[in-house]
N, C-alpha and C positions, 0 to 999 in steps of 0.2 A: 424509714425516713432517710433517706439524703440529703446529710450536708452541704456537700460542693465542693470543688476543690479548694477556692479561697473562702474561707468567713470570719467576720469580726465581732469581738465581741465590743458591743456599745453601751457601757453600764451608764446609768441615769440615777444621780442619788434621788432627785426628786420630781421625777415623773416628767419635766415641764419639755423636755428637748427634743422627743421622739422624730419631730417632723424637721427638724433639722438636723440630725445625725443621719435621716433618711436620705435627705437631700447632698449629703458626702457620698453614698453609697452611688445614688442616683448620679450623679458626677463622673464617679466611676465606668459605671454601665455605659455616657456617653461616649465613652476614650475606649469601650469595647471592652471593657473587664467589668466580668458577673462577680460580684462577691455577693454573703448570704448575711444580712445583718441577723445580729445574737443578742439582744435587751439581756444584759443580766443585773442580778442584785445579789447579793447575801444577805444571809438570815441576820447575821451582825449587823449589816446596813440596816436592814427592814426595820429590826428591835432599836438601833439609835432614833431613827427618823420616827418613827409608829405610822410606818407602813404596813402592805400585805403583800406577798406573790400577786394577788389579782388585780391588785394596781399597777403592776408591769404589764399583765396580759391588755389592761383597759389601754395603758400608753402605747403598746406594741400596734395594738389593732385600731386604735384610734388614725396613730401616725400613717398606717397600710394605706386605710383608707383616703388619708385625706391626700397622699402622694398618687394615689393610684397605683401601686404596688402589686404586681401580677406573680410574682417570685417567691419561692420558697423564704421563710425567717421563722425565726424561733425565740423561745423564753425561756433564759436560761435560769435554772435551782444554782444557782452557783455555792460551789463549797460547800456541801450541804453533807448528811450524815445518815444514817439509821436513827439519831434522835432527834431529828429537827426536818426529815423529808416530806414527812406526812403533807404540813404544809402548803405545799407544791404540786402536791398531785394533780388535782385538777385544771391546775392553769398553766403547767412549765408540759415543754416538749423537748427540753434541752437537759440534761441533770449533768452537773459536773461534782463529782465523784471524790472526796475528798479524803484522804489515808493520812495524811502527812502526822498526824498525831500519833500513828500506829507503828511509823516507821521505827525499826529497829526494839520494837516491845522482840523479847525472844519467843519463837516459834517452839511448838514442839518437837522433842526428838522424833518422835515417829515420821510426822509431818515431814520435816527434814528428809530422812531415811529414804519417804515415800517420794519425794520429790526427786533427790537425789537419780533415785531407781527409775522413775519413769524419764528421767531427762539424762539417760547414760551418755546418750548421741551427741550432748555438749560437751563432754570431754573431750580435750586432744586440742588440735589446732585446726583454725577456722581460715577461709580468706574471702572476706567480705568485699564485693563488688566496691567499692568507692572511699577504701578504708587501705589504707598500702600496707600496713605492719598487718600478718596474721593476727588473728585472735586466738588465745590461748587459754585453757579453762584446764584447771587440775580439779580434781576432788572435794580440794582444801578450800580453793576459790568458789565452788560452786556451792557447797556448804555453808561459807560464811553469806553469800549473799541472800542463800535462802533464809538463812537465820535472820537476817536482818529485814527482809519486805515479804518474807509470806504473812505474816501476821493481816499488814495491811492489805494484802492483796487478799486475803480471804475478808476484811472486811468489807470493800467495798465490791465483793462476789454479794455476800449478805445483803448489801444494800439494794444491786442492783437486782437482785432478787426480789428482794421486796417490793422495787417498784414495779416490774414485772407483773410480778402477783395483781396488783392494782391496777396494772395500764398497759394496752395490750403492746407490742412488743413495737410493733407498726407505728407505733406511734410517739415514740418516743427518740431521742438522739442522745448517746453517754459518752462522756468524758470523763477519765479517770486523770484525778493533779494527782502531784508529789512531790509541787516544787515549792510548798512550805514548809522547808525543814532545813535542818544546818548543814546539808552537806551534799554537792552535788552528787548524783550520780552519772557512772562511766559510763561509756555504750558498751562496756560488759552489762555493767549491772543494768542496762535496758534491755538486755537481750534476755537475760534469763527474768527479768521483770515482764516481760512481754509473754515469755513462754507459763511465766503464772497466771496470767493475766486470760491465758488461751483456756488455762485448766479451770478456768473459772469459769467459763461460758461467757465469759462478757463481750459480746460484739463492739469494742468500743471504737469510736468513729477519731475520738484523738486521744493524745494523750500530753500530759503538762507534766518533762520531768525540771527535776535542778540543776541548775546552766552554772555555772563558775562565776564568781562576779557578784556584785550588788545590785539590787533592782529595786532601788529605793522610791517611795512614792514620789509620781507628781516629775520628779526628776530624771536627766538621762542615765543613762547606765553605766555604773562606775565600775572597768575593769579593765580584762586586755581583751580586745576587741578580736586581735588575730584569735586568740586560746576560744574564746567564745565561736567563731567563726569556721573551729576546726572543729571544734566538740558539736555545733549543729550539723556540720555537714557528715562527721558519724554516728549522730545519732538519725540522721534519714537513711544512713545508707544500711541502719542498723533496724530499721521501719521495716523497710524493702524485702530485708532479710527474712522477719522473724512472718511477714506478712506471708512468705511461701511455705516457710520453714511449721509452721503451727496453725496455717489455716486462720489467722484473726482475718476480719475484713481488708478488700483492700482496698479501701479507701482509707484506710488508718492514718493520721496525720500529725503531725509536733504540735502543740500549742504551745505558746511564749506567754505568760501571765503576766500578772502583777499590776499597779497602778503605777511603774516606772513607765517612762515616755520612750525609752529605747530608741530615741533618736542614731545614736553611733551604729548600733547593730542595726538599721533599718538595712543597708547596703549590703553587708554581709549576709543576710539573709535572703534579703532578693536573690543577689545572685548563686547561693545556695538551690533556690528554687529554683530557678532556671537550671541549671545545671545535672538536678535528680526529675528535672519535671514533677516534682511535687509540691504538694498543697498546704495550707499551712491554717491554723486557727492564731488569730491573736483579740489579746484584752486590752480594754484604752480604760480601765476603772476612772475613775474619779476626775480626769481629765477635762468633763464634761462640767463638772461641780465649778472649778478653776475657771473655765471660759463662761458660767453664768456671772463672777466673779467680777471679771474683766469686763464684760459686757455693763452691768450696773455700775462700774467705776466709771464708764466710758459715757455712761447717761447722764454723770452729772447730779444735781440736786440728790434729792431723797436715794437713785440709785448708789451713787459715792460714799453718802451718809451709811448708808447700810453696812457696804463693804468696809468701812473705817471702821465700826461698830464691831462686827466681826474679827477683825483682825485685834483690835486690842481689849474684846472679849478672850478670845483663842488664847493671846499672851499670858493673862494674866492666868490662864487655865491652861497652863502648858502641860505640868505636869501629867495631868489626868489627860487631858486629850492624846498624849504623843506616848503614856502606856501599851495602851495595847497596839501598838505601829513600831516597839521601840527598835525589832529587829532589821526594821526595814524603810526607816527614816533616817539620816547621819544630820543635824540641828546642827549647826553652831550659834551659839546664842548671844553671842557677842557681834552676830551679823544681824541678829534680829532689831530694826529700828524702835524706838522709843514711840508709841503710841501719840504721845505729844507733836512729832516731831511727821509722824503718817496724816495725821490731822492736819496737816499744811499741805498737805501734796493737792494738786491738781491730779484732775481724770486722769490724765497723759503720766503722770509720774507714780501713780496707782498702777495704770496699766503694764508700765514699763517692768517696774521693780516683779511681778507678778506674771506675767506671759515668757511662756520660755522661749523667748530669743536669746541664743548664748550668744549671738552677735551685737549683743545690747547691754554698755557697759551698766545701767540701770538695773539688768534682770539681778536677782537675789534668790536664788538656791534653797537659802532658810527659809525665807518667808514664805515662801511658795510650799513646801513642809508642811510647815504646820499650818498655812492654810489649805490643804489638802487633808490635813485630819482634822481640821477645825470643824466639820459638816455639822456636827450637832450643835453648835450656838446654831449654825443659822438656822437648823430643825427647831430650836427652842424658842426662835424668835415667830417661826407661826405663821399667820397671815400675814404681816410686817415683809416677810419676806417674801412671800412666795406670791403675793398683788405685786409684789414689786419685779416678780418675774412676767407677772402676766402684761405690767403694765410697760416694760420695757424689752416685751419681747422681739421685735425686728431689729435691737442693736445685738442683747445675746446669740439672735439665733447664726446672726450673720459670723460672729465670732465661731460658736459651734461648729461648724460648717467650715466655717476656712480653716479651722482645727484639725479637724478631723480627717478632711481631704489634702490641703494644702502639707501638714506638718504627717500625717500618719501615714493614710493612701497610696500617696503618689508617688514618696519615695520608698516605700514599702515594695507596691505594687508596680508602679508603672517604671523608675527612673533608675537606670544605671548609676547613674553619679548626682550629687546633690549638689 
């Protein structure tokens, strides 16, 4: 299976948006840019919501059809494991590959030795097409980095074996992450990650390392945008490389993660990609969650209620909701409004406080937070919720849609300057 050169992933916590995330894609297409829309979910989402993978595959294929969809698209296993892939197996074509737990466990000495030995030709100094400073690899250097990501890089060898074994080969599309952990990797340590990655057999079509920076949910990307901008464009040039260098596919590609909005680094990235003519995967997680959000504030009645419900459910359940997010959300809680106080707002000052316009002295950062991890009140609330998406769905989808294309797409894909 081929991916494409552009594809995006379009995560859906609850199934409702498919034909309007399609409809950004389709937008796309008309301005002459093929991208390859990617339904993903995690098992973490599925087990919050009491979802399955084959509720994705029913929203994927349902949206196909009713857009008239001629194009390659996929279902992505996102972040998925040897103990949780099974699954996926019969409904995902997409498996993203997830180690980031395994990072830096110590590898064996032999492993090491062995590694070492077969990878002598990394030693010395390199000069990588798009990268000005040679690259330099001693002994010591190559050593410690095996020590730190063979482990992982043999799991997710295991993994994609496994699925393998299960599902013919043709049929399936991998992605290997590693950008949930503490600590970026170099485009050394991509290089000789990549060369493991070869010794594994894994044909992988992209890969997700750790960028410098914060990529906090729901929100833009808090760092130095230049340092980000240098570190992507050697870690393509660092693709390119290993792509000749070890035989991976080459179509091999970056993928950028996370449920951050990456607004700042949309530009830098573009024109990255113009630049190496290369391809790029990206994630919009939960983003989709936020704009059903907006869209019910913006309906008014019962919709508004819901979203007010929500939010000062979420509050009061801060703690437990913003747990398992805590690396990758920054709260202040003394910008969180008084639930009292949300209860006065009109649609228009719901919407405001909650849609990321940084151009809009109204938007709020916090709130937008922890209503992006808040998903499971509105999973708890049920039908409550989810009639309420059916019943206002041409205000969310319209939101959806101008999200997705308007704030991701365009200036992602299409615009020099924003």
């Amino acid at each position: 299976m081929i991916l494409g050169k552009y594809s995006f992933g379009i995560g859906d916590r609850f199934g409702h948006q498919g034909k309007a995330q399609l409809a950004a894609i389709l937008q796309a297409q008309e301005q002459g840019l093929e991208i390859t829309p990617v339904w993903n979910k995690s098992n973490r989402e599925h087990t919050i919501i009491g979802t399955s993978p084959a509720d994705v595959r029913r929203e994927a294929d349902a949206a196909i059809a009713a857009c008239g969809w001629k194009k390659p698209y996929y279902v992505d296993a996102d972040h998925i494991g040897l103990t949780n892939v099974d699954a996926f197996l019969s409904t995902s074509d997409f498996f993203t590959l997830d180690v980031a737990d395994f990072i830096g466990r110590p590898a064996p000495e032999a492993d090491i030795q062995a590694f070492v030995k077969k990878h002598k030709d990394l030693l010395g100094s390199h000069q990588v097409k798009g990268i000005d400073a040679r690259i330099v690899i001693d002994e010591a250097r190559l050593r410690s980095i095996a020590a730190k990501y063979l482990v992982a890089l043999q799991q997710a060898g295991n993994t994609f074996r496994h699925i393998e074994a299960r599902k013919d080969l043709s049929r399936f599309v991998t992605e290997v992450s590693m950008d949930e952990t503490d600590t970026p990797q170099t485009p050394v340590d991509l290089l000789v990650i990549l060369a493991a990655l070869a010794d594994e057999g894994i044909p992988a079509q992209t890969i997700a390392p750790k960028f410098s920076g914060r990529f906090n949910k729901g929100v833009d990307y808090v760092g130095d945008v230049s340092r980000f901008a240098r570190e992507f464009e050697e870690d393509l040039a660092v693709i390119r490389f290993a792509v000749e260098r070890f035989g991976l596919p080459g179509d091999l590609k970056l993928s950028v993660h996370s449920g951050s909005d990456k607004f700042s680094i949309y530009r830098p990235i573009h024109r990255a990609l113009k630049q190496f003519n290369a391809g790029v995967h990206v994630k919009t997680a939960g983003t989709t969650w936020l704009e059903e959000l907006i869209g019910l504030a913006l309906a008014g009645g019962d919709g508004l209620a819901i979203a007010k419900d929500i939010y000062a459910q979420a509050l009061s359940r801060l703690d437990e909701l913003c747990g398992p997010y805590a690396t990758v959300i920054d709260i202040d809680k003394t910008k969180l409004p008084d639930p009292d106080q949300v209860r006065r707002w009109d649609s228009a000052q719901f919407a405001a406080a909650l849609r990321h316009d940084r151009r809009c002295p109204q938007y709020n950062p916090s709130l937008r937070q922890l209503l992006h991890v808040g998903y499971k009140v509105a999973a708890e609330l049920g039908p409550r919720f989810t009639e309420a998406l059916d019943k206002h769905e041409a205000i969310i989808a319209e939101n959806v849609t101008a999200n997705l294309y308007e704030r991701h797409i365009r200036p992602l894909f299409l615009e020099d300057k924003r």
